[in-house]
C-alpha positions as CSV (number, residue, x, y, z in Angstrom):
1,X,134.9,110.1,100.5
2,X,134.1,107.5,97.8
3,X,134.1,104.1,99.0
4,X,134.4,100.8,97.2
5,X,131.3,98.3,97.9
6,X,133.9,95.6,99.5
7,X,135.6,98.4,101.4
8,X,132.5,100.1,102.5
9,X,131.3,96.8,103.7
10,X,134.1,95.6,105.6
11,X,133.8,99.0,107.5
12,X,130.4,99.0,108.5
13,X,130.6,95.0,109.0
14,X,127.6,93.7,107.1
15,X,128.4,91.2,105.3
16,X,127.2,89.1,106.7
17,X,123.8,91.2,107.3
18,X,123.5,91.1,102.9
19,X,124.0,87.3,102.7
20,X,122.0,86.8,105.8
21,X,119.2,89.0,104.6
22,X,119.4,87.5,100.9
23,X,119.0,83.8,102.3
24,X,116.5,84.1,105.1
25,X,113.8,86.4,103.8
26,X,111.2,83.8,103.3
27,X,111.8,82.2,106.7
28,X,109.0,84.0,108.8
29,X,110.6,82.9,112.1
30,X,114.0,83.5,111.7
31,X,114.9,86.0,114.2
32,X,117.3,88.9,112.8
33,X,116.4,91.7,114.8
34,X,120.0,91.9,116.0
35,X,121.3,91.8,112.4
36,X,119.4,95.2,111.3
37,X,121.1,97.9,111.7
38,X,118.7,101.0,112.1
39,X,117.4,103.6,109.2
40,X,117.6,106.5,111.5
41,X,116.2,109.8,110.2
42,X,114.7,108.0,106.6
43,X,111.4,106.1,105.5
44,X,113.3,103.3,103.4
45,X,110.5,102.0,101.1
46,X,110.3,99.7,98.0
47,X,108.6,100.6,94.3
48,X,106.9,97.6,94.0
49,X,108.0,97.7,89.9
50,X,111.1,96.0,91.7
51,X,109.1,92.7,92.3
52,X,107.1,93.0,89.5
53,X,107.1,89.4,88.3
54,X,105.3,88.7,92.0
55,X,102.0,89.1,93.5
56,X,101.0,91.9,95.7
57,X,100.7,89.5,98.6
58,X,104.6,88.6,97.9
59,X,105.4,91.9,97.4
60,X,103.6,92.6,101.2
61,X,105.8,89.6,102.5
62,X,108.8,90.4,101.0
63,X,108.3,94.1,102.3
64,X,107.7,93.1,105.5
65,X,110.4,90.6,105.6
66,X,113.2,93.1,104.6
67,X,111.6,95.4,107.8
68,X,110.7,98.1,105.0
69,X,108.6,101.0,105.9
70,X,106.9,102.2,102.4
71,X,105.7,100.8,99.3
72,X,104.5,102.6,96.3
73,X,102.8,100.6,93.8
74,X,102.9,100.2,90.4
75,X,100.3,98.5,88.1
76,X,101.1,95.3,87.9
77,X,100.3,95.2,91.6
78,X,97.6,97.8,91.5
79,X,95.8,97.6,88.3
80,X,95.0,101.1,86.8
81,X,91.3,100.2,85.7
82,X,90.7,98.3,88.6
83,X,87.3,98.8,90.0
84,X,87.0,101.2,92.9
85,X,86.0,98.6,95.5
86,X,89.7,96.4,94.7
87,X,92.0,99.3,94.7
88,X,90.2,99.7,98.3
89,X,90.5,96.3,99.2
90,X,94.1,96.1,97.6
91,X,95.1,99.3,99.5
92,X,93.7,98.1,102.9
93,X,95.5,94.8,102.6
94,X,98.6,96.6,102.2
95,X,97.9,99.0,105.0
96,X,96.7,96.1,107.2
97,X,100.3,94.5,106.8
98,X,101.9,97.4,108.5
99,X,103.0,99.0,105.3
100,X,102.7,103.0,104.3
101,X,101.2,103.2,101.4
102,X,102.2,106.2,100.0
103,X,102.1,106.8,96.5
104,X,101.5,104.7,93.1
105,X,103.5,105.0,90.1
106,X,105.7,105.6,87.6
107,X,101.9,106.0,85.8
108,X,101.7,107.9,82.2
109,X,99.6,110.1,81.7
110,X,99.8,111.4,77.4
111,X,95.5,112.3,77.6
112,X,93.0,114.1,79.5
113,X,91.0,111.1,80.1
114,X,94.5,109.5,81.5
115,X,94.9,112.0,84.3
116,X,91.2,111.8,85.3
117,X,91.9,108.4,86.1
118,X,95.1,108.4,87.6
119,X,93.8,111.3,90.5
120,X,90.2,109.1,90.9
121,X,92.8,105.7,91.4
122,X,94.6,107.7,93.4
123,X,91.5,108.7,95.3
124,X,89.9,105.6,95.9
125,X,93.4,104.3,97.0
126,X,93.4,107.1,99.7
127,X,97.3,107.9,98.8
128,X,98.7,110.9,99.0
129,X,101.2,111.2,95.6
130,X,101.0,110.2,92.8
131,X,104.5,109.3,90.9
132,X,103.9,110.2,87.4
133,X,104.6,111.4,83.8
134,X,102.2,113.4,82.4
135,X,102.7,115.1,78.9
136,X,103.4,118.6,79.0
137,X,100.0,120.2,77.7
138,X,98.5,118.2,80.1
139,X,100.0,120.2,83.3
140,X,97.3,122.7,83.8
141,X,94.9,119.9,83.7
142,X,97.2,118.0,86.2
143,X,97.4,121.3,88.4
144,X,93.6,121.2,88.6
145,X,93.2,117.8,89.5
146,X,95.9,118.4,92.3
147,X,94.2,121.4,93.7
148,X,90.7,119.8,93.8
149,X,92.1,116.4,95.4
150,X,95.1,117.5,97.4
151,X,97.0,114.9,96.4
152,X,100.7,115.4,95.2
153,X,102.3,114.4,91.9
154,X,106.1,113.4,91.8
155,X,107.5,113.3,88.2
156,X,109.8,111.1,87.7
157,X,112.8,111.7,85.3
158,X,114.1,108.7,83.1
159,X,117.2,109.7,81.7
160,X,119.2,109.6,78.3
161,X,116.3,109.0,75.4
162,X,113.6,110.0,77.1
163,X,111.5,112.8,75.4
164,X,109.1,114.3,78.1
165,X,111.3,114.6,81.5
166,X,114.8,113.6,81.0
167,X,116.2,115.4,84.2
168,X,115.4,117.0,87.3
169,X,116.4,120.1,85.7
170,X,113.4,119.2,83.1
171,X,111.2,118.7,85.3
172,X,111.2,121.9,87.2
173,X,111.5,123.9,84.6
174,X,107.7,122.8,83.5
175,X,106.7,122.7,87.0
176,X,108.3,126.3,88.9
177,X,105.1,128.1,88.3
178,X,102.8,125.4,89.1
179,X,101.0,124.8,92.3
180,X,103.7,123.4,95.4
181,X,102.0,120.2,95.3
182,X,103.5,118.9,92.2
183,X,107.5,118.3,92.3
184,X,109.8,116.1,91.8
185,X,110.5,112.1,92.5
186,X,114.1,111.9,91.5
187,X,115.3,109.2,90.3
188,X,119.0,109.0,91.2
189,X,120.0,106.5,88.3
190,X,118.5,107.8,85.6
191,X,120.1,111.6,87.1
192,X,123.4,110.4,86.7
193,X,123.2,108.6,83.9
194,X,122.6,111.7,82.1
195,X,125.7,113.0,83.2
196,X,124.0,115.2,86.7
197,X,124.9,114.7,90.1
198,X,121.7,113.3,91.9
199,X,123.2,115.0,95.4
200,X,123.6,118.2,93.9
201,X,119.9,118.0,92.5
202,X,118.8,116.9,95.3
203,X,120.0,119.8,97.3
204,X,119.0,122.2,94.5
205,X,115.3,121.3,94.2
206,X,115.0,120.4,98.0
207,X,111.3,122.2,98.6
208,X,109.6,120.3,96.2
209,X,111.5,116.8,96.1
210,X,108.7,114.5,97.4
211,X,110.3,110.9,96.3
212,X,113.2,109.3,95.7
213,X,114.0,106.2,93.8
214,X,117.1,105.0,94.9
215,X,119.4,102.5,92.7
216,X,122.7,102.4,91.1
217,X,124.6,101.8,87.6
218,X,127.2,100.7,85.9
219,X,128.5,103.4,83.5
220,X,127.3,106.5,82.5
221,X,124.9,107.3,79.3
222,X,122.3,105.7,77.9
223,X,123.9,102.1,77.9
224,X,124.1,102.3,81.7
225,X,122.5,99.7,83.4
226,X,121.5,99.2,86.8
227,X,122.5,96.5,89.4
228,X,122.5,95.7,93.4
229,X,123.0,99.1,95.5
230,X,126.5,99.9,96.2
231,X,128.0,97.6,93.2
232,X,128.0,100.2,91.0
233,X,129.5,103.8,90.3
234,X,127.6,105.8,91.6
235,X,128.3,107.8,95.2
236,X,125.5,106.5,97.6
237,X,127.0,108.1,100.3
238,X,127.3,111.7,99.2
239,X,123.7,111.3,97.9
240,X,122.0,110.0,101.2
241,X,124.2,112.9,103.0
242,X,122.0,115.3,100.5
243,X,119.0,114.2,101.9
244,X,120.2,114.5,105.4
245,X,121.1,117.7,104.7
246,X,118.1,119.2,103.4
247,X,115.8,117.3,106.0
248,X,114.0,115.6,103.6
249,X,110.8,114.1,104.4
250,X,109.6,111.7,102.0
251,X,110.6,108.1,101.2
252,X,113.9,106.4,100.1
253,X,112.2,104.1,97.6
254,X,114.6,101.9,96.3
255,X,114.0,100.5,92.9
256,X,115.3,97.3,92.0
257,X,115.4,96.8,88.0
258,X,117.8,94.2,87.5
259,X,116.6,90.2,88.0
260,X,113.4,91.0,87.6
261,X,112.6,87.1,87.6
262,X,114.7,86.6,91.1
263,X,114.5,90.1,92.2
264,X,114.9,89.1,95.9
265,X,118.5,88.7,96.6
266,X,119.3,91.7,94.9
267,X,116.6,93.7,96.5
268,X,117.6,92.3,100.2
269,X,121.3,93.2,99.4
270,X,120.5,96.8,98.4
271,X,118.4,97.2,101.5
272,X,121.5,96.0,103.5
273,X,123.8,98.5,102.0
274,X,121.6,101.6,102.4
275,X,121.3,100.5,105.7
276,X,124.2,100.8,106.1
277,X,125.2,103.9,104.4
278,X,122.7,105.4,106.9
279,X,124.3,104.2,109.9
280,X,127.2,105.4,108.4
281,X,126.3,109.0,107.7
């Protein structure tokens, strides 16, 4: 059953949880453990692209401050040509904060040279996906470097416009022969904006979904834009059931694209709603 946000809200009884955790996520001791209501059975995370006008030691305090679990990192945070000795330090900073981190991305990959260095940053970061988009001649290069590093890669569809992977159904048709370690991180906006149902994908390519990013969007098609979880269209709800469903394993990233100069309020709001579309489910 579809849900409006202001109806879903009244029923779980959180609004005050989203203004609360909006206003009081810099306040380090503010006690809101009683306001939280539980992620059971998922990993929520945060791709760090999200908050990508702050550093990565706001992005650990913002993490921490919204109780998230997971962060995967993109560049601005973890700088591709970094040397190997600060992605170590950048990783163990992150890891000494409490946080999983699991996976880097979205990173491109369109040469040979591009996915040598994306598996070696991956490798010195010790994580264990990679969330990517590597041109299509480069997959049997990509298969090698999964096989000799055992570390996954996730690629990620964008939607309406894009040439390379527009869908989930794109993806995996690229990808069905490959080795099991490369899959899928769907990207539930830019599903639905082309006009798929991200549940129903979700539950079709459940053995090799290993991310999710989680948002939501305004209208369908390429003019869709995103905005605060649970404002939009799109069926939360049914989606998160999907992944209940099929017992998946990975991380609920949520991906906050809109404000990226005060992406805070936004980002704490969605976290409430999920939240509580979990409790709910």
């Amino acid at each position: 059953m579809n849900h409006s946000r202001k109806n879903f809200l009244k029923l779980m009884g959180l609004g005050a949880l989203a203004s609360t955790t909006q206003l009081s996520w810099a306040a380090p001791n503010h006690k809101k453990k009683d306001l939280v209501v539980p992620a059971k059975d998922f990993k929520l995370g945060v791709a760090s692209y999200s908050l990508r006008t702050l550093s990565l030691d706001e992005v650990i305090a913002v993490a921490k401050r919204l109780e998230l679990d997971a962060v995967s990192l993109k560049s601005m945070h973890l700088p591709l040509d970094s040397s190997t000795e600060d992605i170590k330090a950048s990783a163990k900073k992150v890891r000494d904060a409490g946080l999983d981190l699991y996976g880097a991305g979205v990173i491109y990959m369109k040469t040979e040279k591009e996915v040598k260095e994306a598996f070696a940053y991956a490798q010195a970061a010790e994580l264990e996906m990679i969330i990517g988009v590597p041109n299509h001649n480069l997959l049997p290069l990509v298969e090698e470097q999964v096989k000799a590093t055992d570390i996954k890669l996730a690629i990620h569809n964008h939607g309406p416009g894009d040439k390379v992977f527009p869908s989930p159904d794109s993806v995996f048709e690229k990808i069905r022969t490959l080795d099991k370690r490369i899959g899928l991180c769907i990207d539930i906006g830019h599903t639905f904006r082309i006009g798929q149902d991200p549940a129903a994908k979700a539950r079709q390519y459940a053995d090799r979904l290993y991310d999710v990013h989680l948002k939501d969007v305004d209208k369908r098609g390429a003019k869709g834009g995103t905005l605060e979880l649970g404002r939009g269209i799109m069926d939360i709800p049914d989606f998160m059931r999907a992944l209940k469903d099929i017992n998946y394993q990975g991380v609920v990233g949520l991906e906050y694209e809109k404000d990226g100069d005060d992406p805070v309020p936004g980002l704490a709001e969605s976290v409430g709603y999920a939240r509580g579309v979990i409790a709910a489910i």
